[in-house]
C-alpha positions as CSV (number, residue, x, y, z in Angstrom):
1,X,90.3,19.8,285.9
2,X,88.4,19.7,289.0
3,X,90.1,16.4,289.7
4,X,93.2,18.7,290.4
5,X,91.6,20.9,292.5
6,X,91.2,17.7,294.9
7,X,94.3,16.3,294.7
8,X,96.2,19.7,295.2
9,X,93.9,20.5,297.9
10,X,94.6,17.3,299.7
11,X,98.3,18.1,298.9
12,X,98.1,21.4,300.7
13,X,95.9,21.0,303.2
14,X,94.4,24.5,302.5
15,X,91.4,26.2,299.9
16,X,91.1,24.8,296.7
17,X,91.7,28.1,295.4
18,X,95.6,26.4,295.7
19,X,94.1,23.4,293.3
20,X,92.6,25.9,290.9
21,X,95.6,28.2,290.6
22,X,97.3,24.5,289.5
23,X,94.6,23.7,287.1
24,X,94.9,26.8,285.5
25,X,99.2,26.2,285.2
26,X,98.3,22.8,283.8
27,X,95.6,24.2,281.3
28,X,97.9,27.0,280.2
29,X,101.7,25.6,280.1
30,X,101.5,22.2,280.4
31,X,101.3,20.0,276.9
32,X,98.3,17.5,275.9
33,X,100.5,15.2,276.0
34,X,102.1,15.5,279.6
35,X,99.0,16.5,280.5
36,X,97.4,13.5,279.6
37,X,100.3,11.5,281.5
38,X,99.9,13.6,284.2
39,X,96.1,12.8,284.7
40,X,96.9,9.3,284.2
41,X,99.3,9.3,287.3
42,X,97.3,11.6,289.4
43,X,94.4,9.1,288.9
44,X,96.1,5.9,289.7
45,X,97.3,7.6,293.2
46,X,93.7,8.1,293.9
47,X,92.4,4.6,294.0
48,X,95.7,3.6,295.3
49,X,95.1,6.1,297.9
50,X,91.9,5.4,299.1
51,X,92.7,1.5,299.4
52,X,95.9,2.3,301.5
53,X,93.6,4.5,304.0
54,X,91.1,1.3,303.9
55,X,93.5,-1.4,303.7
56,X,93.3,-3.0,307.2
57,X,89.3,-3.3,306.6
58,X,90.2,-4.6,303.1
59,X,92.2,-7.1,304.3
60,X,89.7,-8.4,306.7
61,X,87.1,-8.5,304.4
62,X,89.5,-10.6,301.5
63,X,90.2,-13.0,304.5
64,X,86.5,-13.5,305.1
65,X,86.3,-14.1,301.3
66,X,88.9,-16.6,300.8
67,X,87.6,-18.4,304.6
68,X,83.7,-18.5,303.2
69,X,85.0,-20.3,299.7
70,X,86.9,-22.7,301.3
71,X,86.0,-26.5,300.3
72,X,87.3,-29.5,300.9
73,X,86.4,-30.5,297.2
74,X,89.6,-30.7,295.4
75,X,88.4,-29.0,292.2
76,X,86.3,-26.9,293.5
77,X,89.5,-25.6,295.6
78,X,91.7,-25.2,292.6
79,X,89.2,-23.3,291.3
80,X,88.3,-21.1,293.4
81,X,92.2,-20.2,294.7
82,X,93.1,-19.4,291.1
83,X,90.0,-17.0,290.4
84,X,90.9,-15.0,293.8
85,X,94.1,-14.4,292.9
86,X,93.3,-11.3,291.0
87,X,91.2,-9.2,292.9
88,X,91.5,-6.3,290.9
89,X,90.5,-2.9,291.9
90,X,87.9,-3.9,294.3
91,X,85.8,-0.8,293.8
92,X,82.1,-2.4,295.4
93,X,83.6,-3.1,298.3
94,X,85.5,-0.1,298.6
95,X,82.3,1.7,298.2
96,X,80.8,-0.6,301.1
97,X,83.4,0.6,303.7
98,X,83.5,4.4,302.4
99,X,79.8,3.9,303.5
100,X,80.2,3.0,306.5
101,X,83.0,5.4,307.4
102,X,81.1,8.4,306.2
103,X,78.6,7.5,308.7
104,X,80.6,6.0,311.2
105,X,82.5,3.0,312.0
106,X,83.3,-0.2,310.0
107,X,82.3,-3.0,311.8
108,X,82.0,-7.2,311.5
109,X,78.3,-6.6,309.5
110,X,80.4,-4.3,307.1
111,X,83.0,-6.1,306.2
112,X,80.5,-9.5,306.0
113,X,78.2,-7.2,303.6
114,X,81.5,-5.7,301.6
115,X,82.3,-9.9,301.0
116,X,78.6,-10.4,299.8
117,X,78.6,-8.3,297.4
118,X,82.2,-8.6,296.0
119,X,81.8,-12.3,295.8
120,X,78.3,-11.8,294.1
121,X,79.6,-9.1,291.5
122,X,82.6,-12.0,290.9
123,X,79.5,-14.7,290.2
124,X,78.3,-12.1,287.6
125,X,81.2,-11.8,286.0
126,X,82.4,-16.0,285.5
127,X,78.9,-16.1,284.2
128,X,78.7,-13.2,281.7
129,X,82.1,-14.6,280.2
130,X,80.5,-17.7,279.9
131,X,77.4,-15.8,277.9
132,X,79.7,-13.9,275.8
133,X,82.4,-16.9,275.2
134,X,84.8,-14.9,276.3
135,X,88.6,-16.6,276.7
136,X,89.9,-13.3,278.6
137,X,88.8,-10.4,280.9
138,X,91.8,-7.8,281.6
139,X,94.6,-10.1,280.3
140,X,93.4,-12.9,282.2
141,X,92.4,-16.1,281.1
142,X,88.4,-16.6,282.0
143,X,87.2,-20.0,284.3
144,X,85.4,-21.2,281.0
145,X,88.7,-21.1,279.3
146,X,90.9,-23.2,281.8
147,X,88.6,-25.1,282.4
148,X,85.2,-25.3,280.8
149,X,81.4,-23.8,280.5
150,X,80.6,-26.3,283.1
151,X,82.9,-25.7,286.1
152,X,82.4,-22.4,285.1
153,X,78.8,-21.9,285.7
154,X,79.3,-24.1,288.2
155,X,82.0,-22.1,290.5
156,X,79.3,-18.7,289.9
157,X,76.5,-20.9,291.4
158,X,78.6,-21.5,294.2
159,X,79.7,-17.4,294.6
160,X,76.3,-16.6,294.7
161,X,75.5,-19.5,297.2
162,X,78.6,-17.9,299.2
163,X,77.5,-14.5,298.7
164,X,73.6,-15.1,300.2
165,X,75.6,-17.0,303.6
166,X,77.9,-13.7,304.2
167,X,74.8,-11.4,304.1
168,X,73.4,-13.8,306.4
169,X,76.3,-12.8,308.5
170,X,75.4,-9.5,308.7
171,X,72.9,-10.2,311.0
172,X,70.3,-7.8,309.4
173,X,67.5,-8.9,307.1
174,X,67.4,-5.7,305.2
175,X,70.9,-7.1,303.6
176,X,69.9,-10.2,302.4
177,X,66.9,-8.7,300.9
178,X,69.3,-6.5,299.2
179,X,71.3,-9.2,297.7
180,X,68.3,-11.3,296.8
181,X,67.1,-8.3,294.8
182,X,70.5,-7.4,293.0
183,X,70.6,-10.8,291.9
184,X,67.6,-10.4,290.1
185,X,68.2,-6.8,288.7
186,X,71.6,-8.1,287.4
187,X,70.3,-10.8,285.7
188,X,67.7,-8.8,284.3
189,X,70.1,-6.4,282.7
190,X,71.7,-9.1,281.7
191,X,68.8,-10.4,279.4
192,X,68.0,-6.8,278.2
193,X,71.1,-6.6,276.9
194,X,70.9,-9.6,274.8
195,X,67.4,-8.3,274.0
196,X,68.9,-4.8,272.7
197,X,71.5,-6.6,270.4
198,X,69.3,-9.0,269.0
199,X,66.9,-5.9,268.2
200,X,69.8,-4.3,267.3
201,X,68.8,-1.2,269.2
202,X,70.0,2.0,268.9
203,X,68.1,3.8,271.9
204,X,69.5,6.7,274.2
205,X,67.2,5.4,277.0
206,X,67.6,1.3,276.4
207,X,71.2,1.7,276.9
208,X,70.7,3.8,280.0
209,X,67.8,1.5,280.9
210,X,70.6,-1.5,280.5
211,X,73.4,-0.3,282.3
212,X,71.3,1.0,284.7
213,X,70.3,-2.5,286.1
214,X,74.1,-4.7,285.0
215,X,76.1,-1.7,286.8
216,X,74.4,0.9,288.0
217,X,72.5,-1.2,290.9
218,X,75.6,-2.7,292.1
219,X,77.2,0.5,293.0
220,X,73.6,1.8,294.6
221,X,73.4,-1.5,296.6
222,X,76.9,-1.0,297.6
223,X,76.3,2.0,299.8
224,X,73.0,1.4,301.1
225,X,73.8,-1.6,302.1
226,X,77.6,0.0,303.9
227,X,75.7,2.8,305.5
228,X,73.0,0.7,306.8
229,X,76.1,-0.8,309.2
230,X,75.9,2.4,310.7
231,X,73.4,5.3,312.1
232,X,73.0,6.9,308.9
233,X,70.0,8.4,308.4
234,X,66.7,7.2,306.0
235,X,67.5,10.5,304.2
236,X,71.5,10.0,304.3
237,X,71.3,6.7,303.0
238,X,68.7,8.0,300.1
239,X,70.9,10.9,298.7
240,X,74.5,8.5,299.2
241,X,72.5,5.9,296.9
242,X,71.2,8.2,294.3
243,X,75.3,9.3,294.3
244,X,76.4,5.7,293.5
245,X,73.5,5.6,290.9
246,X,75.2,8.5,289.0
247,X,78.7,7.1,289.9
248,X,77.4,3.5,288.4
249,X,76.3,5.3,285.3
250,X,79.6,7.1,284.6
251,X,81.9,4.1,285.4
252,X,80.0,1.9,282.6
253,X,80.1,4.8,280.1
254,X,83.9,5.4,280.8
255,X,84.5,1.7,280.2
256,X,82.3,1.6,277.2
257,X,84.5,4.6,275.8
258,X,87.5,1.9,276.0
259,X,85.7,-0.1,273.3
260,X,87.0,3.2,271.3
261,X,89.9,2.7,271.9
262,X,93.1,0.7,271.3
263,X,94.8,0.4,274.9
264,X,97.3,-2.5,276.0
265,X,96.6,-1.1,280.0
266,X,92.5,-1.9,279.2
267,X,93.1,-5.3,277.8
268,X,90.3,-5.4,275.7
269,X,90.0,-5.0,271.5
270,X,88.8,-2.4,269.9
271,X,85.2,-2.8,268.8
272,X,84.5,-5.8,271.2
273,X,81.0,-4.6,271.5
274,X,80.1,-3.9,268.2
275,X,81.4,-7.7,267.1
276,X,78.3,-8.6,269.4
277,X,76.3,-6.3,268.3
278,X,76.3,-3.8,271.7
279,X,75.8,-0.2,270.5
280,X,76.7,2.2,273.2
281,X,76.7,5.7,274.2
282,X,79.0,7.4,271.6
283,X,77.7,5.9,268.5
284,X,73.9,6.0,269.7
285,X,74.5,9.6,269.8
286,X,76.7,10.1,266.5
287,X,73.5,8.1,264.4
288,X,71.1,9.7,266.1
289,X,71.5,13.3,266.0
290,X,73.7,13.2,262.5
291,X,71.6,13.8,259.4
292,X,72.5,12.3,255.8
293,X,73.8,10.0,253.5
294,X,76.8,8.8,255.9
295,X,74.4,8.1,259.0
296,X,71.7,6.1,257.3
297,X,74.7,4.4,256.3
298,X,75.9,3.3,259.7
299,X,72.7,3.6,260.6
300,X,71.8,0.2,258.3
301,X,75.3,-1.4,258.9
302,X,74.1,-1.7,263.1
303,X,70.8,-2.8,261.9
304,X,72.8,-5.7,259.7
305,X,74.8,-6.8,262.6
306,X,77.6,-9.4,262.2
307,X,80.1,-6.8,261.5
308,X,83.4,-7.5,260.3
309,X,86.8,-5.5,261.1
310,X,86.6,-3.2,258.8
311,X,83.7,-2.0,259.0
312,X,83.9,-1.8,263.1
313,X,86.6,0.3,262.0
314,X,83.8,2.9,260.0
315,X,81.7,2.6,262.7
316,X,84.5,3.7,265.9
317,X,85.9,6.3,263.3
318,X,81.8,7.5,262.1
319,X,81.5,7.9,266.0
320,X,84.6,10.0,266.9
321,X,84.1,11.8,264.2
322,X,80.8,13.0,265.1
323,X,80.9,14.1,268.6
324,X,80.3,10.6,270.1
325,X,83.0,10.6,272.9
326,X,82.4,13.8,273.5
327,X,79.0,13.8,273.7
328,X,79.6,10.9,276.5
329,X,82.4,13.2,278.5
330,X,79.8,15.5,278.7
331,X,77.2,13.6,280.3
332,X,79.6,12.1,282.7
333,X,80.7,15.7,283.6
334,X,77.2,16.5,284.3
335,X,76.2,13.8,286.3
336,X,79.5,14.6,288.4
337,X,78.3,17.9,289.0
338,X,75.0,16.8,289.9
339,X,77.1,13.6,292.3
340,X,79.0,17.0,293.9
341,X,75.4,18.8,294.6
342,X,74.3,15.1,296.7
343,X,78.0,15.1,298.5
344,X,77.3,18.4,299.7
345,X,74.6,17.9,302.1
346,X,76.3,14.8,303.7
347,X,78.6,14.6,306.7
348,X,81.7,16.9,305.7
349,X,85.1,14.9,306.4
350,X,87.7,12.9,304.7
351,X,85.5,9.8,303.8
352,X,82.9,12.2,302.1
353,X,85.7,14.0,299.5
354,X,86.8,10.3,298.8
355,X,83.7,10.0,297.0
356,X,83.9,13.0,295.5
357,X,87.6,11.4,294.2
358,X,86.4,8.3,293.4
359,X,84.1,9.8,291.0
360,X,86.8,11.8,289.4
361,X,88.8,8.9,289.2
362,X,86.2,6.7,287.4
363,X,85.4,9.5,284.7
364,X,89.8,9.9,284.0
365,X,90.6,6.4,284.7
366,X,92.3,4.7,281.7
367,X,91.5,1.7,282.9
């Protein structure tokens, strides 16, 4: 509930002793399931919040985008205008320009940095769904399944080409070291997680060690590379990065929790994961700290692989069951509280409680 206290106290413009009086009305009178539409709303008018107080910068920065992938190839063009025109949520770059405005002012290096690394996160993600065969991601037809593996792999190549020119732009050597190194860390948590399914691993710290490097490192990049547009401090710029680390961590567990989940808004079946043998959070936990016949069962069903439907099904069920999802809530709530402990020795204004919004939102988004 401390996602209330926010909003309310951004409402109000007062204490959040207004925000927990209306945390406790919710808790008490309100029912699960208004409640649950309630949190829904409240956390879609977050995001959309902070992108309407950034949306000049965002704009900018979407225009350098589309500018630095334009070709005079014809199918390069085609390509490349029908991938952009779902942007999504933009989350990395938002966190680029937070950044910078927690510090200080946005400025051309910011906005060229934000474009780097949205257009290198977009590479990763044309060439994971050509790893994983995918034909959709969010509703949306993938690049490998209009057109093909080739053009695919192809059009990331030429992201990542496009993505190493804007941090170029930046003007500062420290950012293209940045990319250069993402690039690798991605990758590299790329292969270790086709390393942990073919092992069929069910290890607490290989899925942390995973996620760690494929999300995690994004996010951390993300603001170090934002606040290094500005006169943040060595020290500044060390505590906001070990933020978005925590941030990074919850925002894959969250969407990992989807994969629980039946849920039109997410766009994505349940047990996706488990059909390629991924074992996350929840049913790491639910194996390894339940005892008897059940879990050895499940237990020898992950180390089998090649699942089929029904038993996904055992699997999901075996994990919610067994304090799974919970068990991943809970370290999600923890590392908030431990995000809110960093947030607190940094600059106190507006741009600073966005982050401490944006990590509520990402723990009680739905999708």
């Amino acid at each position: 509930m401390h996602f209330f206290t926010i909003k309310i106290t951004n409402i109000g413009g007062s204490s959040t002793e207004i925000g927990k009086i209306f945390c406790n009305f919710v808790v008490e009178y309100v029912s699960p399931a208004f409640r649950t539409i309630l949190i829904r709303k409240m956390s879609k008018t977050t995001i959309e919040n902070i992108r309407h107080r950034l949306g000049a910068e965002l704009d900018e920065m979407n225009a350098i985008i589309r500018s630095s992938l334009s070709t005079s190839d014809p199918l390069m063009g085609r390509v490349v205008d029908q991938y952009l025109r779902t942007k999504g949520k933009q989350i990395r770059p938002l966190l680029v320009l937070l950044s910078a405005r927690l510090f200080g002012d946005i400025n051309d290096s910011t906005l060229h940095a934000a474009a780097s690394l949205e257009m290198l996160h977009n590479a990763t993600l044309i060439h994971d769904d050509v790893v994983d065969n995918a034909d959709y991601r969010r509703r949306t037809p993938t690049l490998n399944k209009d057109f093909d593996n080739r053009i695919a792999v192809l059009v990331g190549d030429f992201f990542v080409s496009t993505a190493l020119q804007e941090a170029i732009k930046t003007k500062d050597m420290k950012a293209v070291v940045s990319v250069a190194e993402l690039g690798k860390e991605l990758s590299l948590g790329e292969i270790d997680q086709i390393s942990n399914a073919r092992d069929r691993a069910i290890d607490e710290s290989r899925y942390f060690d995973v996620i760690s490097k494929k999300t995690a490192s994004l996010f951390m990049k993300c603001v170090k590379m934002g606040a290094e547009t500005t006169d943040a401090t060595d020290d500044q710029i060390k505590t906001l990065v070990e933020y978005a680390r925590l941030l990074g961590l919850s925002f894959q567990i969250k969407d990992d929790i989807f994969d629980y989940y039946e849920d039109k808004e997410v766009g994505k079946p349940t047990g996706n994961d488990l059909r390629e043998n991924k074992v996350s959070l929840p049913l790491i936990y639910a194996v390894n700290s339940i005892r008897g016949e059940e879990s050895d069962s499940m237990r020898a069903l992950l180390l089998r692989g090649d699942l089929d439907d029904s038993e996904i099904a055992l699997l999901i069920d075996f994990a919610k069951d067994n304090g799974g999802i919970d068990y991943a809530y809970s370290v999600m709530e923890d590392m908030r509280a431990e995000a809110d402990e960093l947030l607190s020795s940094l600059p106190a204004n507006e741009w600073r409680d966005a982050f401490g919004e944006l990590f509520d939102f990402t723990i009680r988004r739905h999708s």
